[in-house]
C-alpha positions as CSV (number, residue, x, y, z in Angstrom):
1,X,45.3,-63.0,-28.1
2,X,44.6,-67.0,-28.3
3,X,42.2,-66.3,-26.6
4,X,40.6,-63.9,-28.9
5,X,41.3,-66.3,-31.8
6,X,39.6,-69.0,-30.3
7,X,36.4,-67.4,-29.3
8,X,36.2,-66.0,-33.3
9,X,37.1,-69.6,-34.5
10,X,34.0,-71.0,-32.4
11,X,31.6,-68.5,-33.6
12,X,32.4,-69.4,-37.1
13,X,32.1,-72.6,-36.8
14,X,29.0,-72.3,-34.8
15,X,27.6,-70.3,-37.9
16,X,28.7,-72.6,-40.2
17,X,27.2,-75.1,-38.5
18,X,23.8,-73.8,-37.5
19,X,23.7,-72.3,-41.3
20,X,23.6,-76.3,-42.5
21,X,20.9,-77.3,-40.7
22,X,19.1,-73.9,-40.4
23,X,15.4,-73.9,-40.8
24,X,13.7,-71.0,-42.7
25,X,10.3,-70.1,-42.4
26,X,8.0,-67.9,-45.5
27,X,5.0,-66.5,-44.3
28,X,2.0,-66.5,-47.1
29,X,-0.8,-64.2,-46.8
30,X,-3.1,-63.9,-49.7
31,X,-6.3,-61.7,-50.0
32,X,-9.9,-64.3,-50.4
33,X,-11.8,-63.7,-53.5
34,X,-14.1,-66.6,-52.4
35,X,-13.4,-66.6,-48.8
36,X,-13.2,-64.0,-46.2
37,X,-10.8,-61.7,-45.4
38,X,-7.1,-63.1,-45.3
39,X,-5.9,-66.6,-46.3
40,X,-2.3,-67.3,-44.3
41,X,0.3,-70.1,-44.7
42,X,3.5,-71.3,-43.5
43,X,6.8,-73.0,-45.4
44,X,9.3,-74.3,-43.8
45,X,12.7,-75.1,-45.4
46,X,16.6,-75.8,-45.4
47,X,18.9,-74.3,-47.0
48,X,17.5,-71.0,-47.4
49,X,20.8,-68.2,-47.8
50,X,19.1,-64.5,-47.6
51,X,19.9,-62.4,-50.7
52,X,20.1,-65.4,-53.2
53,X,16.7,-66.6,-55.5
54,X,15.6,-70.4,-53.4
55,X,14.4,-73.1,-55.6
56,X,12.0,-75.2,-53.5
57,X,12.2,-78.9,-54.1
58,X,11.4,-82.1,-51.8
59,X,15.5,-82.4,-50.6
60,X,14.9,-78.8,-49.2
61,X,11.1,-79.1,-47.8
62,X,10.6,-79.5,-44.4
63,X,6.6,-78.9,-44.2
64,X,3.9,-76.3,-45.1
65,X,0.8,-75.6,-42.5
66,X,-2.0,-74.1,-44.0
67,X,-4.3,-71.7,-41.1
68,X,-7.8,-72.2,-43.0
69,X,-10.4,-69.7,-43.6
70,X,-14.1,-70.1,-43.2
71,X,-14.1,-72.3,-45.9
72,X,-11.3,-74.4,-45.7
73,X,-10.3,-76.1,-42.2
74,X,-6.3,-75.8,-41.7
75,X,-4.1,-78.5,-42.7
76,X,-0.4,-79.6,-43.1
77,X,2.0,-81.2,-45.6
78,X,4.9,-83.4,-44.3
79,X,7.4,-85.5,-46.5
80,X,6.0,-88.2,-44.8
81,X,3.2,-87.4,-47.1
82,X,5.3,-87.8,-49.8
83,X,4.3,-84.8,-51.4
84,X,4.6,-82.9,-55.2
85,X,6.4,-79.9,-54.2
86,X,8.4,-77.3,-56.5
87,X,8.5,-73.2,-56.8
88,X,10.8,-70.5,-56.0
89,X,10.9,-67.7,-53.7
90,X,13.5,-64.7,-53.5
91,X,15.5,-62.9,-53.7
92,X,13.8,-60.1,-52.2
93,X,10.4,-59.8,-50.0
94,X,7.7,-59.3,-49.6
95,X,6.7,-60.6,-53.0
96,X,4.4,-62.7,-54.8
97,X,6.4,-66.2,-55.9
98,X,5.6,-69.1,-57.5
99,X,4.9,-72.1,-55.1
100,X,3.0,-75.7,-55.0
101,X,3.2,-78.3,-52.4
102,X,-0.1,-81.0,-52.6
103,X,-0.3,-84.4,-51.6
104,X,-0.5,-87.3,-54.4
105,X,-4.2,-87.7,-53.8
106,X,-4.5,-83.4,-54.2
107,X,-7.1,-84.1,-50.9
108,X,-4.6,-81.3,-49.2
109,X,-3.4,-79.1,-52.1
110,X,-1.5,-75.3,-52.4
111,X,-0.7,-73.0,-55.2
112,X,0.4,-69.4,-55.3
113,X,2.0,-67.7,-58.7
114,X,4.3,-64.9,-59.5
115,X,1.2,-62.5,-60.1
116,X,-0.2,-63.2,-57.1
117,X,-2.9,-65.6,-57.8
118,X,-3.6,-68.5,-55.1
119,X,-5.5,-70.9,-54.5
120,X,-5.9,-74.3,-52.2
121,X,-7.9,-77.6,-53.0
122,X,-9.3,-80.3,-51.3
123,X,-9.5,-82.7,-54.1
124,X,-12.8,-81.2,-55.5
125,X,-12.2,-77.9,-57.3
126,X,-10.6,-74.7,-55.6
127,X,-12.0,-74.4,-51.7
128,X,-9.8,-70.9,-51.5
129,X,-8.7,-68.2,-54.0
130,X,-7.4,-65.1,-54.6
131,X,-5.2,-62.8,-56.9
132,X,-3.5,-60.7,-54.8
133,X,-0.6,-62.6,-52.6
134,X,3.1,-62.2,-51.1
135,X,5.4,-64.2,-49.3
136,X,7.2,-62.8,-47.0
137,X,10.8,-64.4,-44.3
138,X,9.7,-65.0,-40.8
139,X,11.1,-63.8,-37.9
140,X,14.7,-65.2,-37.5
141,X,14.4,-68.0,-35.4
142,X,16.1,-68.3,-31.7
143,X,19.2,-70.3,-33.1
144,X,20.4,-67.5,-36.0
145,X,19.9,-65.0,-32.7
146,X,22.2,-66.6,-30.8
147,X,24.9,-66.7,-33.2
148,X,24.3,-63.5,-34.1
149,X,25.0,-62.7,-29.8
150,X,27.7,-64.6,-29.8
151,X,29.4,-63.1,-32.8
152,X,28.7,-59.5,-30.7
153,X,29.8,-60.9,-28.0
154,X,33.3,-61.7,-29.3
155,X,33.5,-58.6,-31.0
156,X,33.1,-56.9,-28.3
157,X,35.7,-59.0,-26.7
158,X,38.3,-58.5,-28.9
159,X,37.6,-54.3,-29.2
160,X,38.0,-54.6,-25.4
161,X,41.2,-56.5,-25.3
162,X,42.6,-54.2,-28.5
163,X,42.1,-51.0,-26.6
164,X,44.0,-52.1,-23.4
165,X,47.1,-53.8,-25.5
166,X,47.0,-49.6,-26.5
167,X,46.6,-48.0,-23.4
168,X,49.9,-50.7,-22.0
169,X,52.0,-49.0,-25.0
């Protein structure tokens, strides 16, 4: 039974661990009015809990990659670019949400709005646009999938060692 206790004392603190320092990727994908076909972006965060409304700020921003269209070439946004980022996202997806992340000089700029207008700048006027847009989560990545196999695991573990203290009595 220590044992038992120890393995689920490990997975929590594993998860509360790993849930700290998590990353969380939103997907964009926005319909061109000006470009063709399909304009897609990625966010990356911290501090992202599923089910709750996320307020994007710089102390949660980890960097936003833009894929280009025929109009725009891709680019990314760091906080080494030091950049003018706010929104929110959530609580449920897919859904348009209000998001901005642009460098000071706006040479590298991105916009989407709770009715689903877009748009991305490279300093001279809008380069992409659109008004239909969601954001949508990622696929977990390989860190919450191991936690959530451990966590199995030891649930597993403990219905095994449950039904043989039974079967002894």
């Amino acid at each position: 039974m220590k044992c038992l206790c120890a393995v689920a004392l490990l997975c929590l603190a594993l998860a509360g661990s790993a849930h700290a320092d998590t990353f969380t990727q939103f997907t964009f994908t926005g319909v061109c009015s000006d470009c063709s076909g399909t304009a897609t972006a990625t966010l990356t965060v911290t501090g992202f809990i599923p089910g709750q409304a996320f307020t994007l700020d710089l102390s949660n921003f980890v960097s936003f990659h833009y894929n280009g269209t025929n109009l725009r070439p891709p680019f990314d946004i760091t906080p080494s670019d030091n950049p003018d980022v706010d929104g929110s996202l959530g609580p449920t997806f897919p859904n348009p949400y209000h998001v901005h992340v642009a460098t000071p000089d706006t040479v590298r700029a991105f916009a989407s709005e709770a009715d689903g207008s877009w748009g991305v700048s490279s300093g001279q006027g809008l380069d992409d646009q659109g008004t239909s847009s969601n954001w949508d989560l990622a696929a977990p990545e390989p860190v919450t999938a191991a936690i959530a196999a451990i966590g199995l695991l030891a649930l597993a573990l403990i219905s095994r060692y449950s039904r043989s203290l039974l079967q002894a009595i």
